[in-house]
N, C-alpha and C positions, 0 to 999 in steps of 0.2 A: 380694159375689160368692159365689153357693154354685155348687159343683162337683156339677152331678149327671147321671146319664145321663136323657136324655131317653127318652121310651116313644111320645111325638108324631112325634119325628122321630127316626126312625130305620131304618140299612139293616142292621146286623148286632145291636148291644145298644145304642148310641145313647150311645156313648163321644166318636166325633167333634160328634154332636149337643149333647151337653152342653158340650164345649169350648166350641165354638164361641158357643151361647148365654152361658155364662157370660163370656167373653173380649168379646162383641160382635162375634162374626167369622159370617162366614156358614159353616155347617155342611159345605154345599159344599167350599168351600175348605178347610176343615180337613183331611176325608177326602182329598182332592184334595195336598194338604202332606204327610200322614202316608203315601200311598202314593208320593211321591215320595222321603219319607225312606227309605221301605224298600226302595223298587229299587237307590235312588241314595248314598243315604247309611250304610248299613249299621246304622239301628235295626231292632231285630228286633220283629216280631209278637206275642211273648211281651208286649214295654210294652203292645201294647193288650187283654190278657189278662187282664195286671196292673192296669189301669185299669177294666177292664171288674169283677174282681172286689171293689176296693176303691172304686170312683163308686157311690156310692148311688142309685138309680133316684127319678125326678120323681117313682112312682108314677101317673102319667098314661097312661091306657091310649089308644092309638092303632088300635085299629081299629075294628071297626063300633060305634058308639054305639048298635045296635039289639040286639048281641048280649048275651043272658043267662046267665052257666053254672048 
């Protein structure tokens, strides 16, 4: 199991994406968890801050395969 943020799939840096890949969870559902944690359960925003800057990126770029910089 390697923990990394996805660049595929992803709606903010691909923190919930990576869980989820790595766990075998659907990516959905993770985000879908994590924002009920935070309305409902009093985890704060900063965890996915902290996850965001310590998950290593897939390096996998997710948007157009035609773009060049």
């Amino acid at each position: 199991m390697k923990l990394e943020r996805t660049m595929g799939d992803k709606v903010v840096a691909g923190v919930c994406g990576g869980i989820g890949k790595a766990f075998g969870l659907s990516p959905t559902g993770v985000r879908w968890a994590f924002v009920f944690l935070v309305l409902f359960a009093g985890l704060s925003v900063l965890v996915y801050f902290i996850a965001w800057f310590l998950m290593p990126s897939d390096g996998a770029y997710g948007g157009d395969s035609n773009y060049h910089a």
